[in-house]
DOBA-879642 format. One record per residue (C-alpha): z, y, x; residue in three letters. Coordinates in steps of 0.5 Angstrom, whole numbers, plus 500, padded with zeros to 3 digits. Layout:
% DOBA-879642
ZYXALA/...
This chain:
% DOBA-879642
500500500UNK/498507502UNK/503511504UNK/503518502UNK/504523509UNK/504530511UNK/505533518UNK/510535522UNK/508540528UNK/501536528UNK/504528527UNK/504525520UNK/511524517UNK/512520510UNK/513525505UNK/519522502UNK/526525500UNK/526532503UNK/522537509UNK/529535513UNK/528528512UNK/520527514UNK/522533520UNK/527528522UNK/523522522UNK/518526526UNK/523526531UNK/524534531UNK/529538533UNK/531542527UNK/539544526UNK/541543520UNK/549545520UNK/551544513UNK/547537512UNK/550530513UNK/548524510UNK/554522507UNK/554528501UNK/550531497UNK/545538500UNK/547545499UNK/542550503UNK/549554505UNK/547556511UNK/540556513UNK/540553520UNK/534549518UNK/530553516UNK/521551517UNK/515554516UNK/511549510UNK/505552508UNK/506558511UNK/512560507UNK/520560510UNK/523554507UNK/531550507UNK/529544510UNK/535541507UNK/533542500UNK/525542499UNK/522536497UNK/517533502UNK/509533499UNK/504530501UNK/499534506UNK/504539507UNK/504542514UNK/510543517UNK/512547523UNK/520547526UNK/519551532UNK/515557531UNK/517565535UNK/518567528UNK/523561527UNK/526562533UNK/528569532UNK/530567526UNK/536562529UNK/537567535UNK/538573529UNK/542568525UNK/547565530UNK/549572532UNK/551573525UNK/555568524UNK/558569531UNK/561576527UNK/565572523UNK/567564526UNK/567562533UNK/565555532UNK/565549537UNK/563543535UNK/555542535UNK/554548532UNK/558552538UNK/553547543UNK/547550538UNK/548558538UNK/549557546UNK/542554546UNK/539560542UNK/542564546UNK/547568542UNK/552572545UNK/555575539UNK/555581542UNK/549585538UNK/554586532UNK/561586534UNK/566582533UNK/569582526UNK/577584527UNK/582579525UNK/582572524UNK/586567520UNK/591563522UNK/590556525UNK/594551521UNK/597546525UNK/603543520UNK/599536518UNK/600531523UNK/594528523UNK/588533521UNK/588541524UNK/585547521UNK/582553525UNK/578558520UNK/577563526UNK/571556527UNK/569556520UNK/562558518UNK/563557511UNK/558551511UNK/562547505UNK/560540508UNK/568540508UNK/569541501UNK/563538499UNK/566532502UNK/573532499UNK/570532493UNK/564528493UNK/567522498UNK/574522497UNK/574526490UNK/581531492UNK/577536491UNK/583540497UNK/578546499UNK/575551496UNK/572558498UNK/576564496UNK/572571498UNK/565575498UNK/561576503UNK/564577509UNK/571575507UNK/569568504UNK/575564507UNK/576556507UNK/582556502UNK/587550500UNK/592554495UNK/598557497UNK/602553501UNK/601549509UNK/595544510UNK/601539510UNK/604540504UNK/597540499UNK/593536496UNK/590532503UNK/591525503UNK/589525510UNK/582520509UNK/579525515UNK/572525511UNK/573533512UNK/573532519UNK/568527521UNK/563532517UNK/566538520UNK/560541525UNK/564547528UNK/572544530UNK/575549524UNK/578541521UNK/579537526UNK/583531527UNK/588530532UNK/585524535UNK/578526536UNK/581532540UNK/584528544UNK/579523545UNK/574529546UNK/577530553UNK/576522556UNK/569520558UNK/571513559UNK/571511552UNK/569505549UNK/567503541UNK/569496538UNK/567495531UNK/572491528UNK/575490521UNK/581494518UNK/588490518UNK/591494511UNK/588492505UNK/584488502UNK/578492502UNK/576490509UNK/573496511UNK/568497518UNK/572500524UNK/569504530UNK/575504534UNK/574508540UNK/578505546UNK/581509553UNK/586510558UNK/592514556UNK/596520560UNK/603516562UNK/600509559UNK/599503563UNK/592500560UNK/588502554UNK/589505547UNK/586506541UNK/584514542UNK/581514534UNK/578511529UNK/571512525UNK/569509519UNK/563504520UNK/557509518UNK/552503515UNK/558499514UNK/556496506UNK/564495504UNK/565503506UNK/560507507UNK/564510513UNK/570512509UNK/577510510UNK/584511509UNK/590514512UNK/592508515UNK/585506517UNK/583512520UNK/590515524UNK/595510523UNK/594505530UNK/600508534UNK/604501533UNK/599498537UNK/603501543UNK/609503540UNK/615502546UNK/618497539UNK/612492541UNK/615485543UNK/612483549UNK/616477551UNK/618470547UNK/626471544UNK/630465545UNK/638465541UNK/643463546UNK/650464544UNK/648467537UNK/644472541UNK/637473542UNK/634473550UNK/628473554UNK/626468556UNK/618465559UNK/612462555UNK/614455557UNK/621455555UNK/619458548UNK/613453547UNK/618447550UNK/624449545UNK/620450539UNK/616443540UNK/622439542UNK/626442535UNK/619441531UNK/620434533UNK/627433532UNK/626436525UNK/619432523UNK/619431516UNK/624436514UNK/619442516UNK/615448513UNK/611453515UNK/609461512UNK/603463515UNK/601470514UNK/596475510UNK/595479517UNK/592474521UNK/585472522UNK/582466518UNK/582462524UNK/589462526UNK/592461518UNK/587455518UNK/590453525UNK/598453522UNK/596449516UNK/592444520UNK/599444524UNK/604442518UNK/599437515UNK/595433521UNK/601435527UNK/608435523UNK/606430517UNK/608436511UNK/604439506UNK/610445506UNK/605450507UNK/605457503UNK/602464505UNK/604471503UNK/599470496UNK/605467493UNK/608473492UNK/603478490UNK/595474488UNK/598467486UNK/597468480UNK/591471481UNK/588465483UNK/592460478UNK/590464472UNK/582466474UNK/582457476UNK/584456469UNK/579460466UNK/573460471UNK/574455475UNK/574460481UNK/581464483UNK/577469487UNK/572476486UNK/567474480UNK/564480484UNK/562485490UNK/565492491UNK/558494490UNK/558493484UNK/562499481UNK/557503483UNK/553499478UNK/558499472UNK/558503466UNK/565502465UNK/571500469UNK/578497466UNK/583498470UNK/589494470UNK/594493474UNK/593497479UNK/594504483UNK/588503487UNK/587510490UNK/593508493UNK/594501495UNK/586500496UNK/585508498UNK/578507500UNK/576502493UNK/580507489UNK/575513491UNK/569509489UNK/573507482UNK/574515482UNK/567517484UNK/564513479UNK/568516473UNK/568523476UNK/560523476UNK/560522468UNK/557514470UNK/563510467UNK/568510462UNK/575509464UNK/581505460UNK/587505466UNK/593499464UNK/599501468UNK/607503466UNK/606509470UNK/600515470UNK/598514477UNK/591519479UNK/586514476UNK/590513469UNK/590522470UNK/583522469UNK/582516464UNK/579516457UNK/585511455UNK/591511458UNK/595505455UNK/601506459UNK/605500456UNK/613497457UNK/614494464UNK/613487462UNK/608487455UNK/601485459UNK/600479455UNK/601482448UNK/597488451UNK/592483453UNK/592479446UNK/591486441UNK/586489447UNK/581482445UNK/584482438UNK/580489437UNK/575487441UNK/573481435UNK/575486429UNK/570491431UNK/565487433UNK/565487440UNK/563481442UNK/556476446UNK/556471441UNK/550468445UNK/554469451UNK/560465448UNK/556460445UNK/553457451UNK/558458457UNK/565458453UNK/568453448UNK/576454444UNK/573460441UNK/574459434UNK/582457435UNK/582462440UNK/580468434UNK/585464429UNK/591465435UNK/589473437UNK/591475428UNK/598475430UNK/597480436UNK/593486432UNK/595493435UNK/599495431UNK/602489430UNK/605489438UNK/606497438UNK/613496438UNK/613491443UNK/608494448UNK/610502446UNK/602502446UNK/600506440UNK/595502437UNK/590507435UNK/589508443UNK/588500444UNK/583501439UNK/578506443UNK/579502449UNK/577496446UNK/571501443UNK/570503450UNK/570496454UNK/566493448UNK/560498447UNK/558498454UNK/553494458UNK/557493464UNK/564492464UNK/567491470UNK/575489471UNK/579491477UNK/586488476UNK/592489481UNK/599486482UNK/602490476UNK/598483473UNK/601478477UNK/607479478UNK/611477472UNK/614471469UNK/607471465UNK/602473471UNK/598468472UNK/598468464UNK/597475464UNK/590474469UNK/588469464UNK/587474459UNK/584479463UNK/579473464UNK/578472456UNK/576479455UNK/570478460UNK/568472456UNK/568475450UNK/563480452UNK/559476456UNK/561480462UNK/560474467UNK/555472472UNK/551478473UNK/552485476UNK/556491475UNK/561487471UNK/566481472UNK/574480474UNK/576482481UNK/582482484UNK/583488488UNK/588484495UNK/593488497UNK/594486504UNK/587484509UNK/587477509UNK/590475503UNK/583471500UNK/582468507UNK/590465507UNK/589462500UNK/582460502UNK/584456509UNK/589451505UNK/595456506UNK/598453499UNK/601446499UNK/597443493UNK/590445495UNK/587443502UNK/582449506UNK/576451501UNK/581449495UNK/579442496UNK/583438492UNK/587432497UNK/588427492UNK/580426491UNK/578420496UNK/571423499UNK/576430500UNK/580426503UNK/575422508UNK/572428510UNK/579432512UNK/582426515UNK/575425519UNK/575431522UNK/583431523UNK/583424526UNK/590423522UNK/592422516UNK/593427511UNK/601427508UNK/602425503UNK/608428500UNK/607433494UNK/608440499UNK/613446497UNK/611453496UNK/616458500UNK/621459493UNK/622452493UNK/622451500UNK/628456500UNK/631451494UNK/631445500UNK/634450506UNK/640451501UNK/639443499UNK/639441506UNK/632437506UNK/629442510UNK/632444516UNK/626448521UNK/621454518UNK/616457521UNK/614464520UNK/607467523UNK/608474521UNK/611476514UNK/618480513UNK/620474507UNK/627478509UNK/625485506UNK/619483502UNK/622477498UNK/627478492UNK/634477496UNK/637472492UNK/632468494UNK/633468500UNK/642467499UNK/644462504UNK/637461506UNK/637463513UNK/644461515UNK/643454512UNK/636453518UNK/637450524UNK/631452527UNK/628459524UNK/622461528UNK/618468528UNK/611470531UNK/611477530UNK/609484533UNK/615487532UNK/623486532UNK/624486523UNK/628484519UNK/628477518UNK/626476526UNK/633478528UNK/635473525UNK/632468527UNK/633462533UNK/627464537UNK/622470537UNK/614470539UNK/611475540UNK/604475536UNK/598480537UNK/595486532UNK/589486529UNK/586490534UNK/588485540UNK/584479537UNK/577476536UNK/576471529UNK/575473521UNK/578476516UNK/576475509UNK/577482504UNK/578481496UNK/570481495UNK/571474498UNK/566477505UNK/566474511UNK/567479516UNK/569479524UNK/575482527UNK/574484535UNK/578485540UNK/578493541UNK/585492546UNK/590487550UNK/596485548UNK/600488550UNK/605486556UNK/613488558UNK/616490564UNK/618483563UNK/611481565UNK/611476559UNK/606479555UNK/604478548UNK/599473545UNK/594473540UNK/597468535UNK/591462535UNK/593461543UNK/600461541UNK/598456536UNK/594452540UNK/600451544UNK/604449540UNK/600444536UNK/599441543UNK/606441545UNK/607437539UNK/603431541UNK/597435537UNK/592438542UNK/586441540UNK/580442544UNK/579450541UNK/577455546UNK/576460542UNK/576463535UNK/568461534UNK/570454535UNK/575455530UNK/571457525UNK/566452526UNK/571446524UNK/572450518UNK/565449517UNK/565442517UNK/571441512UNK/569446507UNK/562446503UNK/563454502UNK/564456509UNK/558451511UNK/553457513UNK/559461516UNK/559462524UNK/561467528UNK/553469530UNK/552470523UNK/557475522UNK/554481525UNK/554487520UNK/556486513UNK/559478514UNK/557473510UNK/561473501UNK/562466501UNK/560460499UNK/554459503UNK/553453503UNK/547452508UNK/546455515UNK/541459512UNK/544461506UNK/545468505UNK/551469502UNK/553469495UNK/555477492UNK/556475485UNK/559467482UNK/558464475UNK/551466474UNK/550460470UNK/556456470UNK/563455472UNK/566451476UNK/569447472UNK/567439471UNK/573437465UNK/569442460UNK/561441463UNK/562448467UNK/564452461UNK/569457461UNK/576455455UNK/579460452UNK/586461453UNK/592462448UNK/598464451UNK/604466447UNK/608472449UNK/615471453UNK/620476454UNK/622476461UNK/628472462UNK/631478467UNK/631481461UNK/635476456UNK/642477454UNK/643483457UNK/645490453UNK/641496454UNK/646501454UNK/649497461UNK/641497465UNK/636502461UNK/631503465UNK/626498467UNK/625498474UNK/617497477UNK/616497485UNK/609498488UNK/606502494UNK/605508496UNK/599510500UNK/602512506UNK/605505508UNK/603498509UNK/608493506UNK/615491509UNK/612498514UNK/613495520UNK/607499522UNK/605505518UNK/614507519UNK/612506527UNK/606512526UNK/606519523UNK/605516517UNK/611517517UNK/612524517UNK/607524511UNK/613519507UNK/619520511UNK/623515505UNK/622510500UNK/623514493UNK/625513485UNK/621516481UNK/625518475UNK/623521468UNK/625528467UNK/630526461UNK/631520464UNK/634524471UNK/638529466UNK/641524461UNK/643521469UNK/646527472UNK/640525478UNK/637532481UNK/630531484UNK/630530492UNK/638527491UNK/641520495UNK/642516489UNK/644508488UNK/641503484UNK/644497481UNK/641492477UNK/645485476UNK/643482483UNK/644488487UNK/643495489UNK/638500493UNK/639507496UNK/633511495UNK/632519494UNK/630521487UNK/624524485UNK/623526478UNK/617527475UNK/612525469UNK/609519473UNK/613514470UNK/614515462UNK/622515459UNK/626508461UNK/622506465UNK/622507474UNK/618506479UNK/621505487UNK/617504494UNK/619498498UNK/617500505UNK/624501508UNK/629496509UNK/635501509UNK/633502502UNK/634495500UNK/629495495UNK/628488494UNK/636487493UNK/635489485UNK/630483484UNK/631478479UNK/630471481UNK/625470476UNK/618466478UNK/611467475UNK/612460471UNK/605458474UNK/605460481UNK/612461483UNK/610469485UNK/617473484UNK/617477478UNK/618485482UNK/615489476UNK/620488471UNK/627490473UNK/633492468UNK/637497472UNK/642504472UNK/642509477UNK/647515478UNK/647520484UNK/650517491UNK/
């Protein structure tokens, strides 16, 4: 096909897109100082201007023509820039490329003087630094803010010559600002800059890895820039940039993915295996370690479990359960899932076949409604949350938001159903009841894929919403338009979080999330489906390697004889036979004594785990072993202490909630101390272990590692790390060809029982036993926990970073009525008391949370959080019930 051309200084260019866009492909030099591919033209400045056709022109904005002739460096166009540089140097003193630029024109900003008096240069925030003397004024900034992240922090205040970059009235650090960094990387003249980058600037010898961030589970692409540091010995990460071509992030991150790397060689760092001697913890070499830990596993064999953890790649999550099972002879194996998407993954097996994403990120951009459940996604998932957000805020999809507390997506939904803590599932039922009352419902769809529809529809005349509004606080005209608004679409997407998991009735609740998807038909196709959003960045590959003890790697089922045969084949042992703990049970057999040793690879069970599971656990173990990057909680109780490697120490995989295969890249060496030790990534440490065990292994590198996985799971067939450059591979591939699969259940679901058709699932409604028998006037309030942006789990490395400047404390939000009735004021020291316990946070009063109901952070162990939580399990899963929590509070 002929491809219509114009010419560019003499060469022909396609004419697609705009004039700046054919000049670039030409490969002229055309500066265009407000433009960036990453947000929409402005034509704010004019830097760009060519000549087409004879007539003066911004390249950015016009649209290339067929048998246009363009000319970019004419002596009018030249006087032009020289003239308009010595204008801008009246009002700015830009560096960056622009200051670079204005130099290559010649400008000296003489020929019109200098305008007097420059604003203030703002230096409160910790990570980002404004210089409005640099400012030009062309808005890439704002544009941005708004179009990137939708925060909408800059605007321009002024006319003419006093037009200045504005945010209110207040210090950068005290606005809006949610430190993305989008500002800054599209910032052309240095007036937003970032910390880092200025401290990188003066290195030459920096080096650029990409790698996979090691927060959420959003999985977004990192160019991590690598140098030496003043006063440090070795490398350190300098900054960070987003992946500009990255599928997952389009070069976007977060606070914690773009500034908050400081952990990596924090003083805190453990460089050196711990070994307890005379009750205290010691320093001690690799060897002694390695032989202590496999002489007590030995003696202990038979009465052992193992937690592997979300933070780890791939290779090493399958190398522990490979240990517990084919090395130690137990199936007592868990992973972090357990107390957050266990339920997920129960819930959507029961209904689909499949416990993962139906769906890849991209197709939010596809969607034309978005229900969001669940989830506080612009805080726990910034960088999906900013897509959820732009797509709304572009006119593109409706909103329905179900959560108990009015967080930023549910400020800019069409409906708010802001429910009780712990009333999901009769939601979740008058939401589909409506959904079949009003009509909203693909008969085709539900005929061919689905069976249990007609019991099903019999089941929901008990839940009409006005029905459960006294139960869920819902009014019930507000469930009506949004059974309206998810009904009538074409492409309903769902996104759920923890605030559907971790319930008595999660997995449940997840169950029915997956029957308003079938009663639409919003399976199988794109912008549509039922996606978990994974808090932490390995969460889908932990359950995916056999971290749980019903279900082996690639959630092959144990007791099937071909199963088995291919595990064992590669294994070369036979596989336990015992039915296998998950870590709450294990818990239950350390206080029975029936397990005596626990080995923990990476996860804080004491601050992250309700405390009255854990009562007498620990002191119950003969052997507690931890592999961590710091000294936390549950590893200053323990008997021996390894020293594991970050994300940014190590080769190998992580997984994000999307079900994409993507490569994690040593960027750093582990750390070493002055005890010369060093630390370890974890699959060499496991390795180490497995032989010292009499289980040797023969892997010298992750890849090989991944390679076996390939061998013992159909869904992983295709995956090696030769094929995972760029965007990685969205499993299953079941072929070393296959290019992965974006969306699941296009035809049918896995499920051989129903002939690959999806049940309905009737779930009555359970009050939480935490709330049984107990009298309102002595706990009011219903306690919900969660995350906040700035911090990662139990904190251990966002707390060791200036996040923590950003959010110094964990904090209680309160209901204004709900502060005064208590005497709190806002910003005070305040105790909160449940039946199992009590915390100390700081109070913060706001409309966020709706009147008796609270909401409390997690990420410091001072607070003590997780000592209000209930011993309630997910009925299903076995996943802590942290959402519902009856509780009273008064001022400290």
């Amino acid at each position: 096909m002929a491809v219509d051309v114009l010419t560019v200084n003499g060469a022909p260019a396609p004419a697609a897109g705009t004039v700046l866009d054919a000049c670039l492909s030409a490969g002229a030099d055309v500066p265009h100082f407000c433009h960036s591919d990453r947000v929409s033209s402005g034509g704010h400045c004019r830097s760009c201007l060519v000549e087409v056709d004879g007539r003066h022109v911004a390249a950015c904005t016009t649209p290339a023509r067929a048998g246009s002739t363009v000319r970019t460096d004419t002596a009018r166009i030249r006087a032009y820039r020289r003239d308009l540089g010595e204008l801008l140097a009246v009002e700015a003193t830009p560096g960056g490329v622009v200051g670079a630029t204005l130099a290559g024109w010649g400008v000296t900003g003489e020929r019109y003087g200098r305008a007097p008096g420059g604003p203030p240069t703002d230096t409160s925030h910790p990570y980002l630094r404004l210089d409005l003397d640099a400012c030009i004024g062309c808005r890439l900034c704002e544009r941005a803010c708004d179009g990137i992240q939708g925060q909408f922090v800059y605007a321009f205040t002024g006319r003419g010559a006093t037009t200045r970059l504005s945010w209110g009235d207040t210090s950068f650090a005290e606005s809006p600002c949610v430190a993305c960094g989008a500002c800054a990387a599209v910032c052309p003249t240095g007036a937003v800059s970032d910390r880092d980058r200025d401290r990188a600037a003066t290195t030459d010898e920096l080096r650029t890895v990409r790698t996979t961030c090691g927060y959420c589970g959003a999985g977004c692409q990192l160019d991590v820039h690598v140098g030496p540091s003043a006063g440090a010995d070795g490398d350190r990460v300098l900054r960070i940039d987003g992946t500009a071509d990255a599928v997952v992030n389009h070069g976007h991150l977060c606070v914690k993915g773009r500034y908050s790397h400081a952990f990596a060689r924090h003083p805190d760092r453990l460089t050196t295996p711990l070994l307890r001697k005379d009750g205290v913890l010691v320093p001690v070499s690799w060897d002694e370690a390695i032989a202590y830990v496999a002489a007590e596993l030995v003696r202990l064999r038979g009465k052992v479990g193992g937690l592997s953890s979300s933070r780890c790649t791939n290779e090493e999550n399958y190398l522990l359960q490979k240990w517990m099972r084919a090395g130690l002879g137990t199936n007592n194996v868990d992973c972090c899932a357990r107390v957050c998407h266990g339920p997920t993954a129960a819930g959507m097996r029961r209904v689909l076949g499949t416990g993962a994403a139906t769906n890849s990120l991209d197709d939010i951009e596809r969607a034309d409604h978005l229900l969001v459940a669940g989830s506080n996604s612009t805080e726990a998932h910034p960088v999906t949350g900013a897509r959820l957000k732009q797509r709304v805020l572009s006119g593109a999809a409706t909103l329905v938001v179900i959560d108990p507390r009015r967080t930023e997506l549910a400020a800019l939904a069409d409906v708010h159903l802001q429910l009780r803590p712990g009333t999901n599932v009769p939601l979740l039922h008058s939401f589909a009841h409506a959904l079949v009352k009003l009509g909203h419902v693909d008969h085709a769809f539900v005929a061919a894929r689905t069976e249990g529809f007609a019991d099903y529809v019999a089941f929901l005349d008990g839940y009409a919403p006005e029905a459960t509004e006294a139960v869920t606080g819902v009014p019930a005209a507000k469930v009506w338009h949004a059974a309206r608004l998810y009904g009538t679409a074409a492409r309903p997407l769902q996104t759920h979080g923890l605030g559907m998991t971790e319930h008595y009735q999660g997995s449940e609740s997840v169950m029915l999330l997956c029957n308003l998807a079938l009663l639409v038909g919003a399976i199988g196709r794109e912008g549509v489906g039922v996606n978990p959003l994974r808090g932490q960045n390995n969460v889908q590959g932990a359950a995916d390697m056999g971290c749980q003890p019903d279900l082996l790697t690639g959630y092959g089922n144990p007791h099937d004889p071909a199963v088995k045969a291919r595990f064992e084949g590669v294994w070369g042992r036979p596989l336990p036979t015992d039915a296998g703990l998950t870590l709450p049970r294990m818990y239950e057999a350390a206080r029975a004594g029936t397990l005596k040793a626990l080995f923990i690879l990476g996860e804080d069970v004491v601050q992250t785990d309700p405390a009255r599971h854990l009562d007498g656990v620990i002191d119950a173990l003969e052997l507690l072993v931890v592999q961590e990057l710091f000294l936390t909680e549950t590893a200053k109780r323990a008997h021996v202490v390894l020293p594991g490697a970050s994300f940014l120490e190590k080769d190998g995989t992580f997984t994000n909630g999307e079900r994409r295969v993507q490569r994690v890249r040593k960027a750093l060496e582990p750390p070493i101390g002055s005890e010369g030790a060093g630390a370890r990534a974890d699959w060499e440490v496991l390795c180490a272990l497995m032989a010292a065990t009499g289980y040797p292994q023969a892997f010298r590198s992750p890849a090989d590692i991944l390679d076996e996985v390939a061998r013992v799971n159909p869904a992983f067939t295709g995956v090696h790390h030769d094929r995972l450059d760029g965007d990685g591979l969205q499993w299953p591939v079941p072929t070393p060809d296959h290019p992965g699969t974006p969306r699941l259940h296009d035809t049918s679901f896995p499920l051989p029982a129903t002939g690959g058709r999806a049940r309905f699932a009737e779930v009555p409604y359970l009050p939480s036993p935490s709330l049984l028998h107990l009298r309102e006037e002595e706990y009011p309030l219903r306690l919900v926990t969660g995350r906040v942006l700035e911090h990662y789990n139990c904190g251990s490395m966002t707390r060791r970073s200036p996040n923590v400047e950003l959010a110094p404390v964990d904090a209680l939000e309160l209901h204004p009525a709900d502060a005064a009735r208590f005497g709190v004021a806002d910003g005070a020291a305040v105790v909160v008391t449940s039946p199992w316990g009590e915390a100390r946070p700081v109070a913060r009063v706001t409309d966020r949370v709706a009147e008796g109901t609270a909401f409390l952070s997690f990420h410091f162990p001072e607070t003590g959080t997780n000592e209000l939580m209930s011993p309630v399990l997910d009925r299903i899963a076995d996943c802590p019930e942290y959402k519902v929590t009856p509780v009273r509070v008064r001022s400290a």
